[in-house]
C-alpha positions in Angstrom: -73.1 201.7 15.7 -72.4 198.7 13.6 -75.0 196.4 11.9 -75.3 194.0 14.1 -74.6 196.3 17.5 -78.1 197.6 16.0 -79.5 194.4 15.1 -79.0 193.2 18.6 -80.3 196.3 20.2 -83.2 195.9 18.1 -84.3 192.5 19.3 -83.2 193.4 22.8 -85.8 196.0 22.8 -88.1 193.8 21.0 -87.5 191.5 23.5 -88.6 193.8 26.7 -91.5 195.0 25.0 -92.6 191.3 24.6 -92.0 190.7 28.2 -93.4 194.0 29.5 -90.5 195.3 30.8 -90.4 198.9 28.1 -87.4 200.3 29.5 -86.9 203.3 27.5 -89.8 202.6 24.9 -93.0 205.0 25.4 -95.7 203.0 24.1 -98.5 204.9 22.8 -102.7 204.5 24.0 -105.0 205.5 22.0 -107.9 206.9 24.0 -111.7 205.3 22.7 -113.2 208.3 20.7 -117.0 209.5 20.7 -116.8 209.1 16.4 -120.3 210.3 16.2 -119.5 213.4 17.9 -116.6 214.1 16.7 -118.0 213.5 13.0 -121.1 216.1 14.0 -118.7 219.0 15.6 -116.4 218.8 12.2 -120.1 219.6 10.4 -120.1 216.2 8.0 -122.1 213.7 7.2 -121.6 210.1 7.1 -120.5 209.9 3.7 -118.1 212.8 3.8 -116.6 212.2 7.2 -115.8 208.4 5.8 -114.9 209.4 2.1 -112.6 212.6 3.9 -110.6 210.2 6.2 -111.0 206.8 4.1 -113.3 205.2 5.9 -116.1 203.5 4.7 -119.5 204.0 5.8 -120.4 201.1 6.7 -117.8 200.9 9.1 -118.3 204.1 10.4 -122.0 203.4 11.1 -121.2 200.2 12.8 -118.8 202.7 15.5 -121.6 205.1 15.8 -124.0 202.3 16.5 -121.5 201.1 18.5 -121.7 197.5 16.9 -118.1 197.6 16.8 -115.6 200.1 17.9 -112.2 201.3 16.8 -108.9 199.6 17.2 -105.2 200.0 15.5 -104.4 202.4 13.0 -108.2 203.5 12.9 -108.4 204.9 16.3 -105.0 206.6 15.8 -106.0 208.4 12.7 -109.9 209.5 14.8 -107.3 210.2 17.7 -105.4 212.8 15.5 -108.6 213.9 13.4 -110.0 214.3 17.5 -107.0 216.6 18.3 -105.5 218.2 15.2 -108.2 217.4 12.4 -107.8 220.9 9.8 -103.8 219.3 10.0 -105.4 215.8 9.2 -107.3 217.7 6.4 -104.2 219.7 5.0 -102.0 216.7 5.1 -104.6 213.8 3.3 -105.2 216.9 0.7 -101.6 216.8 0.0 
């Protein structure tokens, strides 16, 4: 594929997304996460969970208040520490 054959494809796609129309493009949803909960079954406390994942605790208390809640890359990385978090662990160690 040339440059601009990808180029083009590129913006087409962009394009469809914009418009709603994803064909071909599997666009990921987060699911909302219970961040107290999940901080309490991985056995930390405020401080570690948010120093562990790089979150700070201020932030994390206003989600477990529920003041404010999750969004963007956030609740991707508490969806993967929900799912998979000794692999989160292993690869923020790294």
């Amino acid at each position: 594929m040339s440059t601009f054959q990808s180029i083009k494809q590129g913006l087409t796609e962009a394009v469809a997304h914009a418009k709603g129309n994803q064909a071909g493009v599997n666009e990921y949803q987060p699911y909302e996460v219970d961040v107290a909960g999940l901080r309490k079954r991985l056995g930390l406390t405020q401080e570690q969970f948010a120093a562990r994942f790089g979150f700070s605790v201020a932030t994390l208390r206003h989600w477990e208040r529920g003041d404010r809640t999750p969004h963007g890359p956030a609740l991707v990385l508490l969806n993967l520490i929900d799912r998979e978090p000794k692999a989160v662990m292993r690869a923020l160690a790294a």
